[in-house]
Biopython code that builds the backbone (N, CA, C, O; Angstrom):
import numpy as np
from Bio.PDB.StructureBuilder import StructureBuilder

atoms = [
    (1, "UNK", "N", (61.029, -147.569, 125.809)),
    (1, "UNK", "CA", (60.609, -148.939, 126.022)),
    (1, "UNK", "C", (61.775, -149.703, 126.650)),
    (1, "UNK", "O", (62.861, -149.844, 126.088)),
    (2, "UNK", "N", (61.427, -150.244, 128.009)),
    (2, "UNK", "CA", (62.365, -151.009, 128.573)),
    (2, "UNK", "C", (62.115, -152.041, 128.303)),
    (2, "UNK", "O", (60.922, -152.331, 128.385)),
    (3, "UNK", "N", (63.157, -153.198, 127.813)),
    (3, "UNK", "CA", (63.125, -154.560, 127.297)),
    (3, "UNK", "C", (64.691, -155.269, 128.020)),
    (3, "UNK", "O", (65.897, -155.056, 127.888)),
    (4, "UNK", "N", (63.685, -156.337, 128.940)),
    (4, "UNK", "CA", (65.189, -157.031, 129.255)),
    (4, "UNK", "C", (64.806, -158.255, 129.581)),
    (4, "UNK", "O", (63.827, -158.339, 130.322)),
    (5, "UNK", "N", (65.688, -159.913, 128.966)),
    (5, "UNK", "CA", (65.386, -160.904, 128.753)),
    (5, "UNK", "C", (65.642, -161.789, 130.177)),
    (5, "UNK", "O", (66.664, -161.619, 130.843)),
    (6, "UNK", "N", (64.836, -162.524, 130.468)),
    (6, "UNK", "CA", (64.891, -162.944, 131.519)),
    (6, "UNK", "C", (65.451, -164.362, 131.908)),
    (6, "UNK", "O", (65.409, -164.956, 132.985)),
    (7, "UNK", "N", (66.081, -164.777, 130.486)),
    (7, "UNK", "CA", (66.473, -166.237, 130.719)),
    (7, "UNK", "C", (65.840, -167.165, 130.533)),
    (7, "UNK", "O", (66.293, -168.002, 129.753)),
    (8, "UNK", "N", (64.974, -167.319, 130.957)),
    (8, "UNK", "CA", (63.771, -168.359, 130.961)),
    (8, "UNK", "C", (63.711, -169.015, 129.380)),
    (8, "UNK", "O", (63.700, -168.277, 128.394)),
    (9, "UNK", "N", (63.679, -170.298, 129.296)),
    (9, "UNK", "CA", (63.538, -170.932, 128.109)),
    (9, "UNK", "C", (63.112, -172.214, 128.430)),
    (9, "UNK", "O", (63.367, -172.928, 129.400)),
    (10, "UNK", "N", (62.197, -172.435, 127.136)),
    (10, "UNK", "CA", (60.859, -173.381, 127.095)),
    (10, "UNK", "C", (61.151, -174.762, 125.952)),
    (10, "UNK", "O", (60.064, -174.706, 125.378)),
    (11, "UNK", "N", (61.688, -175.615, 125.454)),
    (11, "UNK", "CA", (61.814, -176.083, 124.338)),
    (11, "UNK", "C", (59.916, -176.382, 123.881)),
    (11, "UNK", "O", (58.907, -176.717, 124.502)),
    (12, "UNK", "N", (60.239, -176.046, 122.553)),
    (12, "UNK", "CA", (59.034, -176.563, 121.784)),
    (12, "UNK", "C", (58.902, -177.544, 120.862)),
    (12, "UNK", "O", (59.725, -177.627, 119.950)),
    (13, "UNK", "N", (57.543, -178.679, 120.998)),
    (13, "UNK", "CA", (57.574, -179.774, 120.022)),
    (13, "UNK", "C", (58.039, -179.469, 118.635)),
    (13, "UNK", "O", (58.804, -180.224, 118.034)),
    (14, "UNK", "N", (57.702, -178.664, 118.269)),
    (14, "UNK", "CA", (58.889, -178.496, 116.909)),
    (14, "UNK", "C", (60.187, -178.453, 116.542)),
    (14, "UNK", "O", (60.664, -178.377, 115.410)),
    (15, "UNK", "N", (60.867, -178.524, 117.892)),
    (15, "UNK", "CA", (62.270, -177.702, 118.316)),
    (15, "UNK", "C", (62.967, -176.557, 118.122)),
    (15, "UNK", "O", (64.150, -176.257, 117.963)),
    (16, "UNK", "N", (61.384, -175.703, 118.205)),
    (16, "UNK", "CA", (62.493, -174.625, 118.672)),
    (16, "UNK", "C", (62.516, -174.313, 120.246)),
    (16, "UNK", "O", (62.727, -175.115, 121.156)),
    (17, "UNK", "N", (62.209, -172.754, 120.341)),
    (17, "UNK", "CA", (62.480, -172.446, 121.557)),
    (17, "UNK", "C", (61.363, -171.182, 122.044)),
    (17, "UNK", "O", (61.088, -170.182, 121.380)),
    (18, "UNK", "N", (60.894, -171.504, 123.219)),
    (18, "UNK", "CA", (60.358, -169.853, 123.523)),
    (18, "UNK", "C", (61.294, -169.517, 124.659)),
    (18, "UNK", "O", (62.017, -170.333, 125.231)),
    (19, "UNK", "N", (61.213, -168.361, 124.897)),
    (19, "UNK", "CA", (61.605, -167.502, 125.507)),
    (19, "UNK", "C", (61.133, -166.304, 126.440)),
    (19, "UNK", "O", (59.922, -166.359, 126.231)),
    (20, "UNK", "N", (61.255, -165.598, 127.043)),
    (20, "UNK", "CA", (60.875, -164.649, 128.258)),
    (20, "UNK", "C", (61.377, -163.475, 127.709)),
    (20, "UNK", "O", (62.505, -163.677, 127.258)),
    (21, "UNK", "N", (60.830, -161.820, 127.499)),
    (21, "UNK", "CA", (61.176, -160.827, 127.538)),
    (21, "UNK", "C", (60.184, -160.116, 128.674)),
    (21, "UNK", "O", (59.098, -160.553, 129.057)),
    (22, "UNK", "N", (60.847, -158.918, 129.099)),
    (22, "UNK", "CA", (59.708, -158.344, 129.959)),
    (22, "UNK", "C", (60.002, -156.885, 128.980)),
    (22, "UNK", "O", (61.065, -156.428, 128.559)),
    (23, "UNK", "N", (58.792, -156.466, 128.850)),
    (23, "UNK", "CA", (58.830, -155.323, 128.101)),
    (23, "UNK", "C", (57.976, -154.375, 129.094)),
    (23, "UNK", "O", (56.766, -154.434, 129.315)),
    (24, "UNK", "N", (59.070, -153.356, 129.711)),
    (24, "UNK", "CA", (58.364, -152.262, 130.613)),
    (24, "UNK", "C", (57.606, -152.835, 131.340)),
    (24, "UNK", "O", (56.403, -152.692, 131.558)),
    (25, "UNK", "N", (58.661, -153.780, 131.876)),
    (25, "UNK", "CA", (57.526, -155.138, 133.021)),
    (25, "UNK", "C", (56.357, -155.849, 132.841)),
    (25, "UNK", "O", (55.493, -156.078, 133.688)),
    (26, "UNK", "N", (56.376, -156.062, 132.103)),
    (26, "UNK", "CA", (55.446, -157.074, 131.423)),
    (26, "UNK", "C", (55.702, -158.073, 130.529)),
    (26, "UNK", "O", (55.987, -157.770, 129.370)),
    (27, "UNK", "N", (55.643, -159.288, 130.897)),
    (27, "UNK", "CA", (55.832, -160.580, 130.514)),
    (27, "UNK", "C", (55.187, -160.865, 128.774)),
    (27, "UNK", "O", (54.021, -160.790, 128.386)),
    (28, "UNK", "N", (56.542, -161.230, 127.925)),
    (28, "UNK", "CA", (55.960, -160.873, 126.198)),
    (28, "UNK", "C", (57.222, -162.464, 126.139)),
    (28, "UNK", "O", (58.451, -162.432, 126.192)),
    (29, "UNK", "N", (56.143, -163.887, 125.996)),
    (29, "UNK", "CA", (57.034, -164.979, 125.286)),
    (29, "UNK", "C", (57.117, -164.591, 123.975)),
    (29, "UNK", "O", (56.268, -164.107, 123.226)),
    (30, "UNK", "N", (58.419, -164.913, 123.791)),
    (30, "UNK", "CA", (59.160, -165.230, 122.443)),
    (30, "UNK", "C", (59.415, -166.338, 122.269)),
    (30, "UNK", "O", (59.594, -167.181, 123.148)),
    (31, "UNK", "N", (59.482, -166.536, 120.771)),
    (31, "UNK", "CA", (59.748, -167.921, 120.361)),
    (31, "UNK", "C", (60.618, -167.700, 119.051)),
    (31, "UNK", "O", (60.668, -166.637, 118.431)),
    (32, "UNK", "N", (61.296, -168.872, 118.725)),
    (32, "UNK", "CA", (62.740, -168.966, 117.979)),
    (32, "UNK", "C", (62.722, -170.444, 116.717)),
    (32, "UNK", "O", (63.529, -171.349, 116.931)),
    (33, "UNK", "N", (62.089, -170.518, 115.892)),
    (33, "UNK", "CA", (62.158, -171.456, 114.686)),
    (33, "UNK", "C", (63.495, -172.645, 114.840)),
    (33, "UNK", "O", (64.679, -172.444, 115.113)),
    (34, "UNK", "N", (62.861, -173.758, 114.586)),
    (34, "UNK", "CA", (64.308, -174.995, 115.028)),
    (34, "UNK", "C", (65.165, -174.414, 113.854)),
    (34, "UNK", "O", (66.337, -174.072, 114.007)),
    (35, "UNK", "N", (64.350, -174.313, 112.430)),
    (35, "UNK", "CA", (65.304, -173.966, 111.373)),
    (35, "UNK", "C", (66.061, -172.496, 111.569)),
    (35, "UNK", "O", (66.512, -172.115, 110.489)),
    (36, "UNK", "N", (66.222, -171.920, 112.247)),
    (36, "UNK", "CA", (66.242, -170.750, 112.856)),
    (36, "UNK", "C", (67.831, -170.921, 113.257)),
    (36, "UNK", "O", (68.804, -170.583, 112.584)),
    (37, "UNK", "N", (67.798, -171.636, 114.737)),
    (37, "UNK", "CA", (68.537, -172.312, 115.094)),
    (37, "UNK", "C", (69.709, -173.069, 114.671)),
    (37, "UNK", "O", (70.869, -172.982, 115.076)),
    (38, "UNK", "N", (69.085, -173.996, 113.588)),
    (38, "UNK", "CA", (70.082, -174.890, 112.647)),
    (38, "UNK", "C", (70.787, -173.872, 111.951)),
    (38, "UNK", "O", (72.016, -173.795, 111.919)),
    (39, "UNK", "N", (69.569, -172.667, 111.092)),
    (39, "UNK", "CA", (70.957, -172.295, 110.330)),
    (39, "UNK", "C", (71.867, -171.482, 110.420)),
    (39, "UNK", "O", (72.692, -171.129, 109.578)),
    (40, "UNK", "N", (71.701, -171.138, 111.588)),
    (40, "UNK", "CA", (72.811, -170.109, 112.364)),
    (40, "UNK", "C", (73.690, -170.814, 113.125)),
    (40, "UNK", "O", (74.829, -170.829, 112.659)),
    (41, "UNK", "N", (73.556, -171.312, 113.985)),
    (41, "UNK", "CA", (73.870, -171.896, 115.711)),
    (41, "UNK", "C", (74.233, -173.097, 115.366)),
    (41, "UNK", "O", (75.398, -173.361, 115.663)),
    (42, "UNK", "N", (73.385, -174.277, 114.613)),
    (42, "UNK", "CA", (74.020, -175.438, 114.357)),
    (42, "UNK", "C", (72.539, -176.287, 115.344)),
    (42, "UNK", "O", (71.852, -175.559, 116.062)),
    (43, "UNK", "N", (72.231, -177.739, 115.254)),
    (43, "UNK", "CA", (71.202, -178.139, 115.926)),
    (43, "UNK", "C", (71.824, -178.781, 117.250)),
    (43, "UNK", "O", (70.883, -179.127, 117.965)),
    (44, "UNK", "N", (72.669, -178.980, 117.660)),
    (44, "UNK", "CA", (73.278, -180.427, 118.622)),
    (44, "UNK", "C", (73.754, -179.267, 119.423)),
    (44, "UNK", "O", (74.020, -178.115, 119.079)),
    (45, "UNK", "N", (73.794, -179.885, 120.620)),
    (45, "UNK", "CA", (74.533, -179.085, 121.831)),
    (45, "UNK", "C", (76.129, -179.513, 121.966)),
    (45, "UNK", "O", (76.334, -180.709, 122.170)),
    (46, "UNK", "N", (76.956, -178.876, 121.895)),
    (46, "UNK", "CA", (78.089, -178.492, 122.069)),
    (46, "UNK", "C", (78.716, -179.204, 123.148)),
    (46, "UNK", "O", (78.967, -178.480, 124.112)),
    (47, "UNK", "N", (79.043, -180.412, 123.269)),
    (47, "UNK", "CA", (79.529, -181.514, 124.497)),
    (47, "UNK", "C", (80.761, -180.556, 125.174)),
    (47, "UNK", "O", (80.883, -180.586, 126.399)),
    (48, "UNK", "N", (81.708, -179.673, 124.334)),
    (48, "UNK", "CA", (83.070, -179.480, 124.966)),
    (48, "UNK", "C", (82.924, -178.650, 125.862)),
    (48, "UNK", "O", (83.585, -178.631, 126.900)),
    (49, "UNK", "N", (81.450, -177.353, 125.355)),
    (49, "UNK", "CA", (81.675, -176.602, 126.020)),
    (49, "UNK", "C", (80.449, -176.446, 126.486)),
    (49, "UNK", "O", (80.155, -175.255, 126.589)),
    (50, "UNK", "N", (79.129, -177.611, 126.996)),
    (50, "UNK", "CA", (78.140, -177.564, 127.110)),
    (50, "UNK", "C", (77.096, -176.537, 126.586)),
    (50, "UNK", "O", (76.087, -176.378, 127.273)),
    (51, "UNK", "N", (77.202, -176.003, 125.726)),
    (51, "UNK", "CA", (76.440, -175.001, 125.337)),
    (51, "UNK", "C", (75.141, -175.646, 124.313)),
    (51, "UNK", "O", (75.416, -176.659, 123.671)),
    (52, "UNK", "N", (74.203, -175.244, 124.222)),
    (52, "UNK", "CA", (73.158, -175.241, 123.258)),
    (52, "UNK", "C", (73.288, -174.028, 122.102)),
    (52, "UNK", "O", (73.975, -173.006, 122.077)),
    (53, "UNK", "N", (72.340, -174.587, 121.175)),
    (53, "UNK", "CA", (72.576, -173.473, 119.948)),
    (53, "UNK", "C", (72.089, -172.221, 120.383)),
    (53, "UNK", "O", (72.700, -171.196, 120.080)),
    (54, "UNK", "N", (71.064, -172.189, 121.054)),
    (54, "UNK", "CA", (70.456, -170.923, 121.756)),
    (54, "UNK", "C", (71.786, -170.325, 122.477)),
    (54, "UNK", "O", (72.313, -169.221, 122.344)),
    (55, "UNK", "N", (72.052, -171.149, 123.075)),
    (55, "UNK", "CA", (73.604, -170.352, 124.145)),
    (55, "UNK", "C", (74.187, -169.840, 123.599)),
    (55, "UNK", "O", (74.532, -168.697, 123.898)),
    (56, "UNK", "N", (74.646, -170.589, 122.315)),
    (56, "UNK", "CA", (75.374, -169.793, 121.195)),
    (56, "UNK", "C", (75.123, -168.594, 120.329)),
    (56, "UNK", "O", (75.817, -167.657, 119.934)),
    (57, "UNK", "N", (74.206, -168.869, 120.220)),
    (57, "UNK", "CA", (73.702, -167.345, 119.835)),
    (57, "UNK", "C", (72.408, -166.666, 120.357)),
    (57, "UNK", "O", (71.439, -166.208, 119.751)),
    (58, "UNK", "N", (72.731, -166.756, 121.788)),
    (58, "UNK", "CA", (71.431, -165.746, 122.483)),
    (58, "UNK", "C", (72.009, -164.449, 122.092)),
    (58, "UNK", "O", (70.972, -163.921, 121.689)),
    (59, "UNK", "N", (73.132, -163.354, 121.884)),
    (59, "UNK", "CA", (73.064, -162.195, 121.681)),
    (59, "UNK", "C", (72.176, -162.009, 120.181)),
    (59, "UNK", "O", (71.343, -161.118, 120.014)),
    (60, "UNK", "N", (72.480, -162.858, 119.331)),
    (60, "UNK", "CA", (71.998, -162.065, 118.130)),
    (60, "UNK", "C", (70.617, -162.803, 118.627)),
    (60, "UNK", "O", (69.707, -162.187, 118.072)),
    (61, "UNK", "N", (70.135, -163.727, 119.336)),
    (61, "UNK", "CA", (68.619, -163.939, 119.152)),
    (61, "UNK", "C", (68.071, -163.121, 120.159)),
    (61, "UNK", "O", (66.879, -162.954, 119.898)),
    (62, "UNK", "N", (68.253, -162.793, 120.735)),
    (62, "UNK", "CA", (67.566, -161.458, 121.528)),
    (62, "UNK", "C", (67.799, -160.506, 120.709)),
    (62, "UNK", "O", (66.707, -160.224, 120.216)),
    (63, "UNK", "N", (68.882, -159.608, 120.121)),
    (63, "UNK", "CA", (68.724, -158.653, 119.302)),
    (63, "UNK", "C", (67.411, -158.686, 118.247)),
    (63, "UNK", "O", (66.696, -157.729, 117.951)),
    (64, "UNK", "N", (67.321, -159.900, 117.830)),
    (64, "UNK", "CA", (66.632, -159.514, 116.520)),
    (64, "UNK", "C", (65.162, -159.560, 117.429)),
    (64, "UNK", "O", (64.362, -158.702, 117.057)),
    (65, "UNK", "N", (64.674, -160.466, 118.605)),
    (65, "UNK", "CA", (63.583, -160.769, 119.515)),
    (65, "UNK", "C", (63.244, -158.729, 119.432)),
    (65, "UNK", "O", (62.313, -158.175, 118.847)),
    (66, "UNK", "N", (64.452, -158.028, 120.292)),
    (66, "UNK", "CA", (64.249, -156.859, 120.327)),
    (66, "UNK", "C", (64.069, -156.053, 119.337)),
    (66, "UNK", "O", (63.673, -154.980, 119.791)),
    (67, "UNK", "N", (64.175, -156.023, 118.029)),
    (67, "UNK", "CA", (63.743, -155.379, 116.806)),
    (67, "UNK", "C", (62.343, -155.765, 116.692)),
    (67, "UNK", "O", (61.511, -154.869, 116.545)),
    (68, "UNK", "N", (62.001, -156.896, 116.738)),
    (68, "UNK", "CA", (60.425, -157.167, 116.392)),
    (68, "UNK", "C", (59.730, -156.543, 117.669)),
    (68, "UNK", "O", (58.608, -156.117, 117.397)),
    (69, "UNK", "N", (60.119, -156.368, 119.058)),
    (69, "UNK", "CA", (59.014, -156.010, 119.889)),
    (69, "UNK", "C", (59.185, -154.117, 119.642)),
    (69, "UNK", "O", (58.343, -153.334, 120.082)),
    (70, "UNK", "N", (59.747, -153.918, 119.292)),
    (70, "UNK", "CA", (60.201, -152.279, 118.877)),
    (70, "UNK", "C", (59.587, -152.169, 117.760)),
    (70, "UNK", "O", (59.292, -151.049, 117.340)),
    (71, "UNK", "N", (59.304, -153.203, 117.126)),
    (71, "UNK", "CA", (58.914, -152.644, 115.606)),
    (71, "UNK", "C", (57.570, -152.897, 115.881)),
    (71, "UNK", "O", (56.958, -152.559, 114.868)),
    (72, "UNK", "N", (56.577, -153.429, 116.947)),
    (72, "UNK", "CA", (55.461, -153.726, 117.306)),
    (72, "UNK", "C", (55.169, -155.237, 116.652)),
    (72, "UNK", "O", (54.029, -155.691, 116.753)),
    (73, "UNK", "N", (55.906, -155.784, 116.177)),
    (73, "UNK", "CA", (55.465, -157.028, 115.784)),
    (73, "UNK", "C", (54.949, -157.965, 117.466)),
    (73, "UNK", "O", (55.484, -157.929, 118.574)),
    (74, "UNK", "N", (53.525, -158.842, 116.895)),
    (74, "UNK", "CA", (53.127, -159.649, 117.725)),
    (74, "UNK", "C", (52.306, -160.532, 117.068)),
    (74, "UNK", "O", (51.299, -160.262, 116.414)),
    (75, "UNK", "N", (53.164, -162.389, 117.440)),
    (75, "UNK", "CA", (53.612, -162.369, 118.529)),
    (75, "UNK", "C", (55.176, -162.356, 118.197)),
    (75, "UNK", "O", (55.388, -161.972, 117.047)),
    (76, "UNK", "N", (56.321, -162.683, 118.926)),
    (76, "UNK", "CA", (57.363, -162.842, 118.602)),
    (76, "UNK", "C", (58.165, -163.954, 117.976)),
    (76, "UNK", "O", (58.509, -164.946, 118.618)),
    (77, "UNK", "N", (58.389, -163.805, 116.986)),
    (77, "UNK", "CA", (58.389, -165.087, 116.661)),
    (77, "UNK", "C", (59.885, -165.024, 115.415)),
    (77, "UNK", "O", (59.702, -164.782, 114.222)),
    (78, "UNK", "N", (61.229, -165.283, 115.994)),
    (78, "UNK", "CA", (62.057, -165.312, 115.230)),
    (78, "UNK", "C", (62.546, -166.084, 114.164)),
    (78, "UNK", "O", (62.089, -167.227, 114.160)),
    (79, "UNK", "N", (63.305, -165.831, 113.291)),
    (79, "UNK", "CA", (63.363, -167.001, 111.882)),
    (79, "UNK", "C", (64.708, -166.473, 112.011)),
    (79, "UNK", "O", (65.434, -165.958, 112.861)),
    (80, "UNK", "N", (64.725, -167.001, 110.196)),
    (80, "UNK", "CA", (66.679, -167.015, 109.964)),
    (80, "UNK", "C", (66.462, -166.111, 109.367)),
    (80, "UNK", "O", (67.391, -165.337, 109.596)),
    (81, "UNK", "N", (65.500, -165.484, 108.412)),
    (81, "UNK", "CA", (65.782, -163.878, 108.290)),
    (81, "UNK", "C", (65.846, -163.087, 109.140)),
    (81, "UNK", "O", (66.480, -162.083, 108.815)),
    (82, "UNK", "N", (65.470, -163.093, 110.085)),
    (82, "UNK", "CA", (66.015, -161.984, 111.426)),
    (82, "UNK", "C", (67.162, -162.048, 111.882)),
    (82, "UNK", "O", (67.630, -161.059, 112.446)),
    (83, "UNK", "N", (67.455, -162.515, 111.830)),
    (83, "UNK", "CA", (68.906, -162.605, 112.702)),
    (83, "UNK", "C", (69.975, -161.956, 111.502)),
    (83, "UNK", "O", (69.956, -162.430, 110.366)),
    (84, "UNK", "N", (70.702, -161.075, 111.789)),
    (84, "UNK", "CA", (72.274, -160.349, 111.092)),
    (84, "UNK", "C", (73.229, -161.108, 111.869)),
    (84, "UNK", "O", (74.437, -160.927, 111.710)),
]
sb = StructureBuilder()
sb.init_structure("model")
sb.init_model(0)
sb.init_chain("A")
sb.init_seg("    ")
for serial, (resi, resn, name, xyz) in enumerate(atoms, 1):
    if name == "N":
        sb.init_residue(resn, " ", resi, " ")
    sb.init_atom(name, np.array(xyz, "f"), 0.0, 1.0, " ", f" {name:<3s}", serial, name[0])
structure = sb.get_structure()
């Protein structure tokens, strides 16, 4: 299974986030919990170094994005238990 993230990000009225994976070329949104976010990453964007919490931790939020589409979970949908 080829899985590779395409960047693309959506904010959602709840605040979190979706997201873009293509899985073996095919377009699979992900999405990312605000509390998700907060309790990892922090909620506010980062003035010094312009970053967002997503920026901050897109490796571990794609990792865990990629455990759920491997594990067949659908749809994608990350929390703060996913993420190590």
């Amino acid at each position: 299974m080829d899985i590779q993230f395409t960047g693309r990000k959506i904010p959602m009225a709840d605040g979190g986030l979706m997201f873009e994976a293509l899985v073996d070329g095919k377009s699979v949104i992900c999405s990312i919990s605000m509390d998700a976010l907060k309790d990892h990453f922090g909620i506010v964007e980062d003035v010094a170094t312009n970053s967002s919490p997503f920026d901050r931790g897109q490796t571990k939020i794609y990792a865990a994005a990629e455990r759920l589409i491997r594990a067949g979970v659908s749809p994608v949908f990350v929390t703060s238990e996913d993420i190590h």
